[in-house]
N, C-alpha and C positions, 0 to 999 in steps of 0.2 A: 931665310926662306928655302933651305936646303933639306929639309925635313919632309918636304910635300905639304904640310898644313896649309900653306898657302893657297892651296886648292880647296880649303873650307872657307873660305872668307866669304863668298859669296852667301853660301848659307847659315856661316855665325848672319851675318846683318839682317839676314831674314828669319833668323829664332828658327831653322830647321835641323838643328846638329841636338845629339841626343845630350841627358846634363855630363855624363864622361868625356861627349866630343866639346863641349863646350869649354868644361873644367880646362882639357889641354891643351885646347886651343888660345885659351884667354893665355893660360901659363907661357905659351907661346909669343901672343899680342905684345906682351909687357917688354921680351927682349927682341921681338923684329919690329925696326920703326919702318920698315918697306909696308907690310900686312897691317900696321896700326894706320901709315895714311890711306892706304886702298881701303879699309874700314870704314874711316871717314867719308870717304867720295862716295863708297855707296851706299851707306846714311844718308849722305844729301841727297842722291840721287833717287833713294827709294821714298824720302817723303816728299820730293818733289812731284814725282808720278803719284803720289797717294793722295792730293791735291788738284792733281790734274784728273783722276777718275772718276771725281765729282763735276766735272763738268761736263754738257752733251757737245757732242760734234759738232763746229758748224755748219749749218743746212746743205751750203755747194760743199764742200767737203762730203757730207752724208751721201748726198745724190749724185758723186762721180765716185764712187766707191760702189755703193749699191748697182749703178747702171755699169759698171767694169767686169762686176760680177758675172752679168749674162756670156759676158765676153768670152771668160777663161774658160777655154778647153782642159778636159781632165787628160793624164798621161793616158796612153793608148795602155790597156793591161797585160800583163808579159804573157808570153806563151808559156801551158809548165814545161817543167822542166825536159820531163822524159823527152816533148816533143823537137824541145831545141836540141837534147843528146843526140835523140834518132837523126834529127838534121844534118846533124853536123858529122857525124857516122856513116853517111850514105858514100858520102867520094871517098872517104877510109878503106869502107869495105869492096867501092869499087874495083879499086887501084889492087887491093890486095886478089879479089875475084881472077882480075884480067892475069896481074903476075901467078897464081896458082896456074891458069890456063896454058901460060906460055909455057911453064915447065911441063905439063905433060907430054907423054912420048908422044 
């Protein structure tokens, strides 16, 4: 697993690596058995969930979810940028204002 492939596993098991990353990745599969059992677990894992997406929500589950919704507040939106610059510029430029002042004659 010293190669970095190991970081395609995820998407060899979900068929999204192109057929070259596939090809060297499988080439790979065959001599690391760390990436051949992580293969396996997310096999089972992914047709577990593909199993479970056929089925609906149960009801209290649906309706503490839906009624949670009204709840969450959105993040407050950031200021842009310039105005956080200029903010944070203003005691910079003071300090330096006042020091300019004291050196004159």
């Amino acid at each position: 697993m010293t190669d970095g492939l190991n970081t395609l596993v995820g998407a060899y098991v979900l068929d999204a690596l192109s057929s070259v990353e596939t090809e060297r990745f499988e080439r790979h599969l065959r001599g690391c058995p760390d990436c051949a059992r992580e293969v396996g677990g997310l096999r089972d894992t992914a047709a577990q969930l593909g199993q479970l997406a056929d089925r609906p929500a149960p009801a209290p589950l649906r309706a503490a979810v839906l009624s949670g919704i009204s709840a969450v507040q959105p993040h407050p939106a950031h200021p842009p940028l310039h105005r956080l610059i200029r903010a944070q510029a203003w005691p910079w430029q003071a300090r330096c204002w006042c020091c300019s002042a004291d050196s004159l004659p």
